[in-house]
TORGUVEX-135309 format. One record per residue (C-alpha): residue in one letter; x, y, z. Coordinates in steps of 0.001 Angstrom, whole numbers, plus 500000, padded with zeros to 6 digits. Example, Ala and Ser with C-alpha at 12.3 -4.5 7.8 and 13.67 -1.06 7.14 Angstrom:
TORGUVEX-135309
R res     px     py     pz
R   A 512300 495500 507800
R   S 513670 498940 507140
//
This chain:
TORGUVEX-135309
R res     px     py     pz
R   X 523541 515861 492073
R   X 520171 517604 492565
R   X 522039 520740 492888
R   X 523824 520355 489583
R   X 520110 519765 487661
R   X 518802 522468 489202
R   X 521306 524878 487969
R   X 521492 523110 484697
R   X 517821 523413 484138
R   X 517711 527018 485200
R   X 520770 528082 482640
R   X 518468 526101 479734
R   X 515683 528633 480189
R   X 517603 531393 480743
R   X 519296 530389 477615
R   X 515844 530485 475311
R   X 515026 533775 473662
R   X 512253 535379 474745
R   X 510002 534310 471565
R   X 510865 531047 471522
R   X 509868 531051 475646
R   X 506458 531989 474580
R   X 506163 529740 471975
R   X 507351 526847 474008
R   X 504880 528015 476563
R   X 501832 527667 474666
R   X 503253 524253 473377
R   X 502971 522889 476824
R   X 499607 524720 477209
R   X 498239 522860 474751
R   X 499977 519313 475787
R   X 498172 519940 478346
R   X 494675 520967 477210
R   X 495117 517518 474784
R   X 495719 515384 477965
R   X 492481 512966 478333
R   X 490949 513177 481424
R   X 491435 509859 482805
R   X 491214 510796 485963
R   X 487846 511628 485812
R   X 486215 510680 482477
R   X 482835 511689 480620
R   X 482149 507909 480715
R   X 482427 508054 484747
R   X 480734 511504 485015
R   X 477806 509789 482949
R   X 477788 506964 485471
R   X 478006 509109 488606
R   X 475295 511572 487429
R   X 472990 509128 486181
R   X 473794 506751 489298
R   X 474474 508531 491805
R   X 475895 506348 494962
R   X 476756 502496 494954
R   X 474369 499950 495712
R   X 471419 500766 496678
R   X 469790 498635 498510
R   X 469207 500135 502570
R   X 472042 499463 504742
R   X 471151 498969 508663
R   X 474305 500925 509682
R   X 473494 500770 513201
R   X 473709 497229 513035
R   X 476213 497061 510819
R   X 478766 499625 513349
R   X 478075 497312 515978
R   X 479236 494308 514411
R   X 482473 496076 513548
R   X 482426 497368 517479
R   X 482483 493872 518298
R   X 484824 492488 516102
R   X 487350 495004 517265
R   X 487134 493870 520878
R   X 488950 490564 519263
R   X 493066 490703 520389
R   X 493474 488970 516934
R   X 497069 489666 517363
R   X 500301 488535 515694
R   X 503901 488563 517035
R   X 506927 487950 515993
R   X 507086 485459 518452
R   X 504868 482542 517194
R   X 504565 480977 520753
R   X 503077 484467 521772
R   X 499740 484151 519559
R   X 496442 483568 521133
R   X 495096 481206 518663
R   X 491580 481591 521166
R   X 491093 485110 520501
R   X 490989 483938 516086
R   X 488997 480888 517072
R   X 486434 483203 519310
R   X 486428 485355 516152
R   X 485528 483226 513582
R   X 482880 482159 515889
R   X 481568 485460 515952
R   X 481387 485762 512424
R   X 479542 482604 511443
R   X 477392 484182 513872
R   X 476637 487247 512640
R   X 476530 486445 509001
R   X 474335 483065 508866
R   X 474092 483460 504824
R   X 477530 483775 503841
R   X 478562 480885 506037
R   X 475403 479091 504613
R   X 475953 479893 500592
R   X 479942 479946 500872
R   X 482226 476652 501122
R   X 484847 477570 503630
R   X 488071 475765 502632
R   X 490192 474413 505386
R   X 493842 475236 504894
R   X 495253 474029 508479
R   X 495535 477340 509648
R   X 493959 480292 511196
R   X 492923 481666 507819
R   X 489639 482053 506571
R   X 489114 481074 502942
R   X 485653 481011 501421
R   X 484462 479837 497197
R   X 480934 481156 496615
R   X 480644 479158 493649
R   X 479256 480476 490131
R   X 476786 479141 488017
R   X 479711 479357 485203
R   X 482342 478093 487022
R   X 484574 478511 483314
R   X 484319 482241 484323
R   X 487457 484035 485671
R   X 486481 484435 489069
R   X 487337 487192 491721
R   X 489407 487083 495344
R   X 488432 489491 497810
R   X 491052 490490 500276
R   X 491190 491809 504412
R   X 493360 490092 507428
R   X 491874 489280 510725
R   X 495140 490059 512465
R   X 495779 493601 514013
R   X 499728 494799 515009
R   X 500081 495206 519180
R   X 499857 498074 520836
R   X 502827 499692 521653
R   X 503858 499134 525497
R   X 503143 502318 526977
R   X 500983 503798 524608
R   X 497429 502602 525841
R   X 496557 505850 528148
R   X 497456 507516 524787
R   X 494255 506630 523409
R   X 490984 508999 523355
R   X 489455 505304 524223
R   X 490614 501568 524873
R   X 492363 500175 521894
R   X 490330 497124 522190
R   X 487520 498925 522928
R   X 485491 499440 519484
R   X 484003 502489 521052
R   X 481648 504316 518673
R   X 481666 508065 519735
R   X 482684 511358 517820
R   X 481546 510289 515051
R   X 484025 507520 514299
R   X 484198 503989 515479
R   X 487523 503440 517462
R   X 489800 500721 517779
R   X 493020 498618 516784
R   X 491947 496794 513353
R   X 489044 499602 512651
R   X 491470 500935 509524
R   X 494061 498000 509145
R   X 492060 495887 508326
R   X 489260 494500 510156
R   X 487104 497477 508474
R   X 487593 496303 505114
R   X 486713 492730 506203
R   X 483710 493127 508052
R   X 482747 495576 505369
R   X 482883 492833 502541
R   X 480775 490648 504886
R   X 477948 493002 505546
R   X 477992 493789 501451
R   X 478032 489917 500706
R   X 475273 489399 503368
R   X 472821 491964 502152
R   X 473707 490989 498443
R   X 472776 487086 499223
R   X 469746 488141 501265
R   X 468807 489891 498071
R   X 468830 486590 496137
R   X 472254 487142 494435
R   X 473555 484218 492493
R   X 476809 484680 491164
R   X 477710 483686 487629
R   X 481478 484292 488363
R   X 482730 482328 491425
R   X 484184 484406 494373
R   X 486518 483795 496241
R   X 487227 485249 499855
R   X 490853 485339 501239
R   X 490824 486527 505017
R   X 494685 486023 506141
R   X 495222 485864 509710
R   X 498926 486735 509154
R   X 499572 489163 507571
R   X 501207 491692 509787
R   X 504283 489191 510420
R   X 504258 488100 506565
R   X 501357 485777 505831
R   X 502888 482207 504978
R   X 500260 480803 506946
R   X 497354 482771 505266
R   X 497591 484397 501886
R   X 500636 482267 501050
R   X 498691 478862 501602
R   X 495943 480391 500131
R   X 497602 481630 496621
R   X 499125 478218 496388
R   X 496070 476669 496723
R   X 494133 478377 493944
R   X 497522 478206 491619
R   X 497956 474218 492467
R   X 494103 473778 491837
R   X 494402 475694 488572
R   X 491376 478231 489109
R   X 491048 481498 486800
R   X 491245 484276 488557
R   X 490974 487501 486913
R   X 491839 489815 489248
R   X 492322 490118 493539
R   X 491893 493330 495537
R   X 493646 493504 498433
R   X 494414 496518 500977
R   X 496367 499068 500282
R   X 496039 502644 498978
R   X 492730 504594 499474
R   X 490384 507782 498620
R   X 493302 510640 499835
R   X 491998 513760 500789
R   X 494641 516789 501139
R   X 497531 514595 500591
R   X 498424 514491 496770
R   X 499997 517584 496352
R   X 498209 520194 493903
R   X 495111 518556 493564
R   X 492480 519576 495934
R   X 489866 517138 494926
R   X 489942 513907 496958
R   X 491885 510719 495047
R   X 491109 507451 494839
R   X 494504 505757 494402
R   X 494702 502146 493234
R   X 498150 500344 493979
R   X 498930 498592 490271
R   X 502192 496896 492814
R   X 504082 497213 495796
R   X 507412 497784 496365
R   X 509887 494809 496870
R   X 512258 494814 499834
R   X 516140 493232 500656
R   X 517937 493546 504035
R   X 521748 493742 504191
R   X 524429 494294 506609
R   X 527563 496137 506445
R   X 530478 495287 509098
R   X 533765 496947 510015
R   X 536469 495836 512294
R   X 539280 497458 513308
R   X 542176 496671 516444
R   X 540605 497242 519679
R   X 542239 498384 523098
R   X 541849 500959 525557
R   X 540180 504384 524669
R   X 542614 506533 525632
R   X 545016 505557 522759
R   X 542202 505861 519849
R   X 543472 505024 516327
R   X 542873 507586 513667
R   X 539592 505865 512472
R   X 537848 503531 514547
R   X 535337 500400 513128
R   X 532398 502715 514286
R   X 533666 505811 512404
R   X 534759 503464 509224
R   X 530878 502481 509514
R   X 529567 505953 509787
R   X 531770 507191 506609
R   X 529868 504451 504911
R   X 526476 505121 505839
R   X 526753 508717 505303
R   X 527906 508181 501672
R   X 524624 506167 501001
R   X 522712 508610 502913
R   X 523933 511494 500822
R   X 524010 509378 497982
R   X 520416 506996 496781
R   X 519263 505034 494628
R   X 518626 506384 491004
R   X 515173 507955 490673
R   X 512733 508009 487459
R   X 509568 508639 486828
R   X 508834 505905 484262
R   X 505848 503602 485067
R   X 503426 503971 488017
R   X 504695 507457 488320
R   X 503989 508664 485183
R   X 500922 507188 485162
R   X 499544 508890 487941
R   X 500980 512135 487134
R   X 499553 512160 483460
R   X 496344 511071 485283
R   X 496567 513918 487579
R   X 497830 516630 485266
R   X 494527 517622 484460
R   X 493075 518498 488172
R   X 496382 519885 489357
R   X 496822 524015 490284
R   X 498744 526099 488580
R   X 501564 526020 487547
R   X 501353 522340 488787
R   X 499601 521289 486110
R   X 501527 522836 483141
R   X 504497 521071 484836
R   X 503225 517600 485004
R   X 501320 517304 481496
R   X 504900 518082 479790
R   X 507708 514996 481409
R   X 509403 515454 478553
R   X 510837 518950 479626
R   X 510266 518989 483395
R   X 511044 515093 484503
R   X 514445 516515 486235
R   X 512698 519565 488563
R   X 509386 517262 488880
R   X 511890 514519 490097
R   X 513945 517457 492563
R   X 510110 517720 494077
R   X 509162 514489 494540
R   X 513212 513677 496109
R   X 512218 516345 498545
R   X 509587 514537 500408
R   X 509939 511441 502263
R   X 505986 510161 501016
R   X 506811 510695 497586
R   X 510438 510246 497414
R   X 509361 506729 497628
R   X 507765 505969 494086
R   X 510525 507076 492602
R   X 513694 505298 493625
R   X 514635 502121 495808
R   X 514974 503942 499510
R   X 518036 503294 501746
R   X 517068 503114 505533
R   X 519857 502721 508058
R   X 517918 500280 510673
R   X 520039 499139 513000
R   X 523206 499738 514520
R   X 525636 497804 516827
R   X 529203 499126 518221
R   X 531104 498727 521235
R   X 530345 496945 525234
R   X 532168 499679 527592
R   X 532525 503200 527418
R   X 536340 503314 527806
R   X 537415 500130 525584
R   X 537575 500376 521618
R   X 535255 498459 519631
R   X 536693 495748 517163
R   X 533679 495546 515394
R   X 530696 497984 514000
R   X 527373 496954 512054
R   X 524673 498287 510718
R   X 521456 496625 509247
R   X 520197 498936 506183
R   X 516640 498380 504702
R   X 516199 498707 501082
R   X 512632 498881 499266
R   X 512847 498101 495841
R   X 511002 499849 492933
R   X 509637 497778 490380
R   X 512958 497414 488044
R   X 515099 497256 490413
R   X 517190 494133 491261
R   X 519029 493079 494676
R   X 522232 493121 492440
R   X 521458 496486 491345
R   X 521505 497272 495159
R   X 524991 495391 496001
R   X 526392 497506 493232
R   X 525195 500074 494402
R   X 526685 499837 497750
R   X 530258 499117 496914
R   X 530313 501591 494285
R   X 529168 504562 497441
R   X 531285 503581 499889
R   X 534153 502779 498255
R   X 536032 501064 500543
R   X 537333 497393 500902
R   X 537440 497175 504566
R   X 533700 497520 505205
R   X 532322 494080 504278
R   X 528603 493900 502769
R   X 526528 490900 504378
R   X 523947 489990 501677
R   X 523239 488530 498355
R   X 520877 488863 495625
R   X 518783 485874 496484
R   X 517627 487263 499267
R   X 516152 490103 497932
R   X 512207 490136 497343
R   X 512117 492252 494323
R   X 509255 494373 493540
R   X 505643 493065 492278
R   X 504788 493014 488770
R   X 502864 495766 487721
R   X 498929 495065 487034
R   X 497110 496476 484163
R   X 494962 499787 483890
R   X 493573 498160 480495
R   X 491953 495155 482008
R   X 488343 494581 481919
R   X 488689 494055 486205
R   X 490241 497510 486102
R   X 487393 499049 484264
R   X 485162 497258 486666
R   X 487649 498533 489441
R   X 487045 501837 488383
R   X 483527 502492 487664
R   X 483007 500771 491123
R   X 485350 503804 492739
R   X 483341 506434 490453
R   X 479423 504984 492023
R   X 480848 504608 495184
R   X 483150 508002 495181
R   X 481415 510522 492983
R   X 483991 513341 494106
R   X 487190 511410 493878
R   X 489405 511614 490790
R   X 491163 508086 490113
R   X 494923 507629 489493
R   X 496849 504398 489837
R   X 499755 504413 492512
R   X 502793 502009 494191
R   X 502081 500765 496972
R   X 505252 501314 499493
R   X 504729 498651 501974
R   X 503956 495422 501794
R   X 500870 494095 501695
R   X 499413 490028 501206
R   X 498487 490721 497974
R   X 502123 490594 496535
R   X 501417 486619 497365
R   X 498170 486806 494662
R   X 500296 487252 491683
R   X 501181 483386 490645
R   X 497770 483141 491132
R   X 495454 486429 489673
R   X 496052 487837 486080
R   X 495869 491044 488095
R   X 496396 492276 492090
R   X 494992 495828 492718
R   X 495352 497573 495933
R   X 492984 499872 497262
R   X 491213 500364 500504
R   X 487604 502353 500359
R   X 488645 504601 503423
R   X 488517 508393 502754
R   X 492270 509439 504365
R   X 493055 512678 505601
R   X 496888 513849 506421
R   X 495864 513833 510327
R   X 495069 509890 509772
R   X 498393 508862 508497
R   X 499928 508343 511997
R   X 497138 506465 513309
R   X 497637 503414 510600
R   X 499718 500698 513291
R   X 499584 503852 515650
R   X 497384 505387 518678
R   X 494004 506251 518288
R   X 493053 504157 514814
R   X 489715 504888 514057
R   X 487451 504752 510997
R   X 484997 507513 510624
R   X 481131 506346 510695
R   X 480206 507273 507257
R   X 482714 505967 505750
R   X 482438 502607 506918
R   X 478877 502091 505353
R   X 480420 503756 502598
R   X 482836 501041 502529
R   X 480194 498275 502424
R   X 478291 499801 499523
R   X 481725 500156 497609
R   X 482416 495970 498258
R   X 478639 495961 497157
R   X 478534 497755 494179
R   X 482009 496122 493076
R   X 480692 492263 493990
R   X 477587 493284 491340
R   X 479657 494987 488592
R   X 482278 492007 488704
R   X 479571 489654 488175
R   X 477843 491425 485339
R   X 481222 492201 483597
//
């Protein structure tokens, strides 16, 4: 199918005579010279010249680094197995904390929810207000067996050194939260009195799915009817080197996550001894299947957070990038081919197929009646879990492989928050103080995150993490050697800072 558009777009423009070509040329020239810069407007160039860097008031980053040293050294852990949690190692934490920051445990009402979550109101003074939820988890994925002499230092070791500050939790997530805690801190030492209530949401869960945090907590605020105008949870970040034709760092804000639905698909066939095979056995009936979905995905587009970000980016992208990207209309199918080519970006444009699991066969020499295969499926907003059963049987044509799976079980994509909202204005000039060289473009978040829970409760859920990413760091995120670097982190705080301020004032 790629194949065919390719060749099909490269017969339409050898098709066009040559004044025509150079008409239609300057036509996208100029769609793109009339593109607003978004991505980096006058209104945010004003704000970062005349402003430059987010809240000012004097960090004590030494200080600060060794909190988040310490709060590292936490096994804040989750399993899959619930009866292998240390519920000491949260209780020891939120010890720690209350220690550390006396005023937001003073100010704050900490709401008890039954579990190992930490949820905090700082009230308003106009409690009619749309307040604001704050998001980070305490909880940190294991290491994997094996891996721990892989790492420059101890994974629970919160070593400061090189430059960075080391350690499971440093990037997912425990950064972010002590970060909000040392901005709420300094703000509240300050004197700040809130007119908008916030709200703190600190799951403990969230790595195995967070029905004892962020669910209880979303349900809470929804049940107790509170306005909440937006939430900003983890997720994307400031990218450096990684969106492709733009060489200036971006700040990309998740508008929604991806959904996700598991099936299975099962063949059986007569069994018996391997030296009488049949002509296709339930293991190669299986693989026939899963190489038809393979070679055959999901439909792709570009409409929605896609196109956002691309018009966004259009502006700041090389040539002949950028001529490419400002004009959708003629290029969606070769823009599209690009994107399909890449694993990264192949995923905000389609629902991805990934064959999971597989299970076949007890002995060498004896015929296996039955095959199966567990296929993950990660839904773009739009998508439906029917959509993906229809899918299926329409690929692999054939009624002897039997599809496990129905479209209730599917957990279809998040809605899609606004880029027109006052929060994401807020959002935004917060990213532009705290970022002065990043360009801004709103993303889709691949993987899940707790703030898919926020959206019965929040008008709007944004994603975004204030950590400056490089390609090298990519691996590290639930791999060896996390690590945050050093000024990042207190640029992290006076991001949470700034943003706690301009929310307020908004």
């Amino acid at each position: 199918m790629a194949k065919g558009r390719k060749r099909r777009s490269l017969i339409l423009w050898l098709s066009i005579p040559f004044a025509a070509l150079i008409t239609l040329l300057a036509l996208m020239a100029l769609r793109l010279m009339l593109l607003p810069d978004t991505a980096h407007s006058e209104k945010q160039q004003a704000i970062t010249g005349a402003m430059a860097g987010a809240y000012s008031h004097p960090i004590d980053g030494e200080a600060a680094l060794m909190r988040l040293s310490q709060a590292l050294q936490f096994q804040t852990i989750s399993t899959e197995n619930p009866a292998d949690r240390d519920a000491s190692a949260f209780a020891a934490f939120h010890a720690f904390l209350a220690d550390h920051f006396p005023l937001v445990h003073a100010r704050a009402e900490r709401i008890d929810l039954g579990s190992d979550a930490l949820f905090f109101k700082l009230a308003g003074s106009k409690p009619t207000l749309p307040g604001s939820v704050l998001m980070a988890h305490q909880d940190v994925v294991p290491i994997e067996p094996g891996t721990d002499q892989d790492w420059q230092h101890p994974p629970f070791s919160g070593a400061i050194a090189d430059g960075h500050i080391w350690g499971r939790g440093a990037m997912d997530d425990k950064g972010a939260l002590l970060a909000i805690l040392e901005a709420l801190e300094l703000l509240l030492a300050d004197g700040f009195e809130p007119e908008r209530t916030l709200w703190l949401a600190f799951g403990a869960d969230e790595e195995v799915g967070g029905e004892n945090g962020a669910v209880k907590i979303a349900t809470w605020l929804s049940e107790h009817d509170i306005p909440i105008a937006f939430a900003l949870d983890e997720g994307l970040a400031v990218l450096h080197g990684i969106t492709p034709g733009v060489s200036a760092p971006v700040a990309m804000v998740g508008l929604a996550e991806k959904g996700s639905m598991t099936i299975r698909l099962s063949a059986q066939e007569d069994g018996g001894h391997s030296s009488m095979p049949p002509r296709i056995s339930a293991p190669g009936r299986l693989a026939k299947a899963l190489t038809r979905l393979e070679r055959n995905p999901m439909p792709a587009s570009l409409d929605g957070i896609p196109a956002q970000m691309l018009v966004r980016l259009a502006p700041h992208m090389d040539f002949p990038l950028d001529l490419i990207t400002a004009n959708l209309w003629l290029t969606e199918a070769l823009v599209i081919d690009q994107f399909s080519a890449a694993p990264s970006s192949n995923s905000m444009i389609r629902t991805t197929t990934a064959i999971t699991m597989l299970q076949a066969g007890f002995k060498s020499n004896v015929l296996a009646q039955t095959a199966e295969a567990t296929i993950n499926f990660r839904l773009r907003p739009g998508d439906s879990g029917q959509d993906i059963l229809d899918h299926v049987r329409r690929v692999i044509d054939d009624e002897a492989i039997t599809i496990h799976g129905t479209d209730e079980e599917a957990q279809p994509a998040s809605p899609i928050s606004s880029t027109q909202s006052a929060a994401f204005s807020v959002l935004e000039r917060s990213i532009a103080k705290s970022f002065p060289d990043a360009l801004l473009a709103p993303g889709l978040v691949i993987a899940a995150t707790d703030g898919r829970h926020f959206t019965k409760a929040a008008d709007d859920v944004y994603r975004f993490s204030p950590m400056r990413l490089h390609p090298d760091d990519l691996a590290r995120l639930h791999g060896t050697n996390e690590r945050l670097k050093i000024d990042n982190y207190l640029e992290m705080i006076g991001f949470y800072a700034e943003l706690i301020n301009a929310t307020d004032q908004n």
